[in-house]
N, C-alpha and C positions, 0 to 999 in steps of 0.2 A: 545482268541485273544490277539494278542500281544501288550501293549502299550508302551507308554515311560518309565513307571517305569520300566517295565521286561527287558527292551533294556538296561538301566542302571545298572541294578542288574547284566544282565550276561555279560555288558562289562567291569563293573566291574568301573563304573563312576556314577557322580551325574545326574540326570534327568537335569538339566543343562546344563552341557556338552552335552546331549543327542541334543538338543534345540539347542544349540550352531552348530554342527556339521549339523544339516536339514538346517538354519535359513539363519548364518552365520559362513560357513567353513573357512574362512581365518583365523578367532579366535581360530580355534583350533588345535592345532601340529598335525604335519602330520601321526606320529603315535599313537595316540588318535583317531584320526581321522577314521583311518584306523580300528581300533578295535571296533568302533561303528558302521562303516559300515558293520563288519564282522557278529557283532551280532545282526544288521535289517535284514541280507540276511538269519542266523540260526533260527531266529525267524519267518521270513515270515512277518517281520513287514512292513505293509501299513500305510504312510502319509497319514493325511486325508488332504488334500490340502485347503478345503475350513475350514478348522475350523485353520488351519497352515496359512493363510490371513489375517484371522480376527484377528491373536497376531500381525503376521509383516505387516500388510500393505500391501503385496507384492503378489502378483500373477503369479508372473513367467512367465509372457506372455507380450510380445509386440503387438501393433498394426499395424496394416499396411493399410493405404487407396490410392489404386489407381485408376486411369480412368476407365482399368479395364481387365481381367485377362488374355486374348488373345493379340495377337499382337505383332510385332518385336521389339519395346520396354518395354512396360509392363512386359509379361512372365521372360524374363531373370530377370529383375531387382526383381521379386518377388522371382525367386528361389536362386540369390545371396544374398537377404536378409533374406529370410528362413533361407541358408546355417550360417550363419555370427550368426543371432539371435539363432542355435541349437548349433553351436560349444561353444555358451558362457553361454550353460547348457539354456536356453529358451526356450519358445515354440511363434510360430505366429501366430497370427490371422490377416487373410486379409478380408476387405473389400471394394467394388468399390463404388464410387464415380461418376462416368460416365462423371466428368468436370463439370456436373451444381451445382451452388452455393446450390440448396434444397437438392440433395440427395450427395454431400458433407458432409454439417451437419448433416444428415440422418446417414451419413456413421461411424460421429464423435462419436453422440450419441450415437451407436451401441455399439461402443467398449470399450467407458465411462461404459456402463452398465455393460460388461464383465470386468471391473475393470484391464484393460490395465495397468500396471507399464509405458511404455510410449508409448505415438504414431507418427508415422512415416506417414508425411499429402503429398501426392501429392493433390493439392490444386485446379487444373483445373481452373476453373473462377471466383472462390470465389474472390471476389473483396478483394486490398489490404487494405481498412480502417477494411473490417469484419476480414480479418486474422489478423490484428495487435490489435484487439480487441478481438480474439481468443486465442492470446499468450499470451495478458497481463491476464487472465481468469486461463488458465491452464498450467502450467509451466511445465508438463510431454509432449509436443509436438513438434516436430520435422519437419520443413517443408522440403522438397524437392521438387526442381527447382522455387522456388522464393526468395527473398530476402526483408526482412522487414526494414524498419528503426526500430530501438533500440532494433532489437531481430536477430541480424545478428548471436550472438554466438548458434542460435539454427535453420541458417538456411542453407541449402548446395542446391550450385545452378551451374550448367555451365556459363563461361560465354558466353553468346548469343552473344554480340556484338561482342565480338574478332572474334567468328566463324564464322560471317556474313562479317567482315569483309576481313577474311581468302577467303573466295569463291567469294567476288565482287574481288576481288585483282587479283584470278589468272582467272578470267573469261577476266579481264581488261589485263593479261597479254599474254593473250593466242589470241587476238583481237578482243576479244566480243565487242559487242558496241549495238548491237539491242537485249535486253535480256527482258527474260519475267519474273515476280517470283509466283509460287505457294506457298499463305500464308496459314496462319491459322486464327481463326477466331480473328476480331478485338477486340474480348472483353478479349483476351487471352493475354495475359503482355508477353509469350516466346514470340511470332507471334510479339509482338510488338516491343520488342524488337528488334529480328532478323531484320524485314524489314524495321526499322528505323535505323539501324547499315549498313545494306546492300544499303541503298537510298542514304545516306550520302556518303559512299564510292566510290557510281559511280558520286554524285553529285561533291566532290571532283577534280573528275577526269578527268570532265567536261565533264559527261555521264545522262546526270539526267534519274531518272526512269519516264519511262511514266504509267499514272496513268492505262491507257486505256491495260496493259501490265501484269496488277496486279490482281490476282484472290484469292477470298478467298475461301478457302477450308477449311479444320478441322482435319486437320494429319492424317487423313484414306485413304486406298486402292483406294476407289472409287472417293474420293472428287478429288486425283490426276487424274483420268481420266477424270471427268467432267472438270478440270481446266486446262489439255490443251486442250482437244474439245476446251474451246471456247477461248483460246488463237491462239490453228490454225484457228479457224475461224474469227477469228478478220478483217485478211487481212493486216494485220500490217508488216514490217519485223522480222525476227524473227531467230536469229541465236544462242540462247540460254534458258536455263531455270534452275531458281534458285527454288528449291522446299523445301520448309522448315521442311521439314521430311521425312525419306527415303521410310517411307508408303507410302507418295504422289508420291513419284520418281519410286517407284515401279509401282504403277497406271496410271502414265504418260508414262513411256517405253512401257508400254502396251499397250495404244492407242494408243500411235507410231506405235508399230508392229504390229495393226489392220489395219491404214491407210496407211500405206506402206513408212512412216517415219524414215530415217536410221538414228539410233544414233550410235555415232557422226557425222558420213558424211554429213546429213544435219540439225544434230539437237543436239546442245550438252547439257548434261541432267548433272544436281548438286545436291545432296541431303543433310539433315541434319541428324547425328546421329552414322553413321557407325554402324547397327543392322549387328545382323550375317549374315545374307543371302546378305549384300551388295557386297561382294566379288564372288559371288557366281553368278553372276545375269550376262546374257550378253547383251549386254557390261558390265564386270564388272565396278559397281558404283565409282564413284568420289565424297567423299562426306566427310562433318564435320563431325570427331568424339569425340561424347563427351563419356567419361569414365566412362562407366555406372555399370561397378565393383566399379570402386572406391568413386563414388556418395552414392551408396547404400550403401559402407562398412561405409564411414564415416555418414553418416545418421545410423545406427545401432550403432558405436560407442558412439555417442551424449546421440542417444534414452537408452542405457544401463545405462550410467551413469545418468542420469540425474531420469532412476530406482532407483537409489542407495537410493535414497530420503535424500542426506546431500546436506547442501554447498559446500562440498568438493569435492565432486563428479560432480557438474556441470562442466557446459561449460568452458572454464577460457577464453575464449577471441573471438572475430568475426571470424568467419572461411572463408578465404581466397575463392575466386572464383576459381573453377576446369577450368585449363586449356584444350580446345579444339585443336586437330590437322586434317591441312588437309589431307587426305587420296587420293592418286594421284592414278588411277588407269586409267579407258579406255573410260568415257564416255562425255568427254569435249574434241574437236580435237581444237588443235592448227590452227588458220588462217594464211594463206600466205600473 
């Protein structure tokens, strides 16, 4: 069996350099480099990875915790971060989270255990005092879509408000005036955001939301359905609807075209997120898109370096809010 001395002997290098080249390759020239790898591939030499951890610290594997592993936003976002974490020689480990605050931390410990280099936290409802006593704890963590005071250089988030405000704007300019909004749950900080950014802009506008208008849901297929059921049923007017995730929006066109509700002709429908299938959908969607390529790529960037386990390697500064655009397409009709 082959080990590192024999790899050294026939590349014709010190067991160092051997070390040097598994550990860290940027130390070593490229053609060095090259002649070590030539003589693991003639040898048949196997790393043993776990006893190659125990000198560097280093695992080679990211974490990933999401709400969870279906759904028109999750999915994607796991396979662009997969893709991101393999092309920079990694490997990923995902676990779900489900949004509640227990199997969140459930999901933490998990990958603590598997000795994670770093992780990449969708953080669902874990309250902002327990995540910021999260980050001050473990400095290999990465949040995605919240924002922490004094750990902003390790957190990447949309911003919610612009987006909200993006879809009260052109609901307002299109002549909405009787609009309803499918939220998420209130213990949810996006949801809070979002419909505190969107209440304001109609209040602004000298539109105030009626509270009686407002249904909380929880960003899934179904909650949309159940949350315009009882928005049509209210009795109220109603010449719009803001849904805070295109899962909802999707859920809600559907009970439209149950009850024989034309969207847009007599119902015009706005989602948040732009997922794949919003173009897709008829009426094709009108909806915020936030950049869920580039949310994840930079959430992997962070989580890599901050792998590296130097100061040099960290964050160097607050990472900027990902700008949201609106996505104009067929399910909002312009009023006469």
């Amino acid at each position: 069996m082959a080990t590192i001395r024999t790899v050294a002997e026939h590349a014709g290098v010190s067991t160092a350099t051997v070390s040097r080249v598994m550990n860290t390759p940027q130390q070593v020239s490229e053609r060095t480099r090259a002649r070590v790898e030539t003589a693991m591939r003639e040898l048949n030499f196997s790393r043993n990875s776990v006893a190659a951890s125990l000198v560097t610290r280093r695992s080679d594997c990211i974490g990933l915790i999401v709400g969870g592993l279906s759904g028109a936003f999750f999915a994607p976002l796991v396979n662009i971060v997969e893709e991101t974490v393999s092309a920079a020689g990694s490997y990923l480990i995902v676990s779900c989270g489900k949004d509640s605050p227990e199997e969140v931390l459930a999901a933490l410990q998990f990958l603590r255990q598997r000795q994670c280099d770093a992780i990449i936290l969708f953080p669902g409802e874990l309250p902002d005092a327990a995540l910021a006593a999260l980050l001050r704890e473990q400095a290999n963590v990465v949040v995605i879509h919240r924002s922490v005071v004094g750990f902003e250089d390790r957190c990447v988030q949309v911003d919610n408000a612009a987006g909200a405000r993006l879809a009260a704007r052109h609901l307002l300019d299109c002549g909405h005036r009787d609009i309803g909004v499918i939220s998420g749950p209130a213990t949810n900080p996006e949801s809070v955001q979002r419909l505190a950014a969107f209440a304001d802009t109609l209040a602004g506008a000298g539109v105030p939301l009626d509270p009686a208008l407002v249904f909380a849901g929880d960003f899934r297929l179904a909650s949309g359905r159940q949350g315009m059921a009882a928005l049509l049923a209210g009795g109220k007017p109603l010449s719009a609807v803001f849904c805070l995730s295109d899962q909802m929006a999707f859920g809600a066109l559907d009970y439209c075209r149950a009850v024989g509700v034309a969207v847009p002709e007599r119902l015009s429908l706005l989602g948040f997120d732009d997922v794949e299938f919003a173009e897709l959908m008829h009426p094709r969607l009108t909806t915020v898109r936030q950049p869920i390529d580039l949310l994840a790529r930079t959430a992997v960037e962070i989580a890599l370096r901050l792998s590296r386990l130097s100061p040099s390697s960290a964050p160097s500064g607050p990472q900027a809010l990902l700008t949201p655009q609106l996505m104009l397409r067929d399910s909002v009709r312009r009023l006469a």
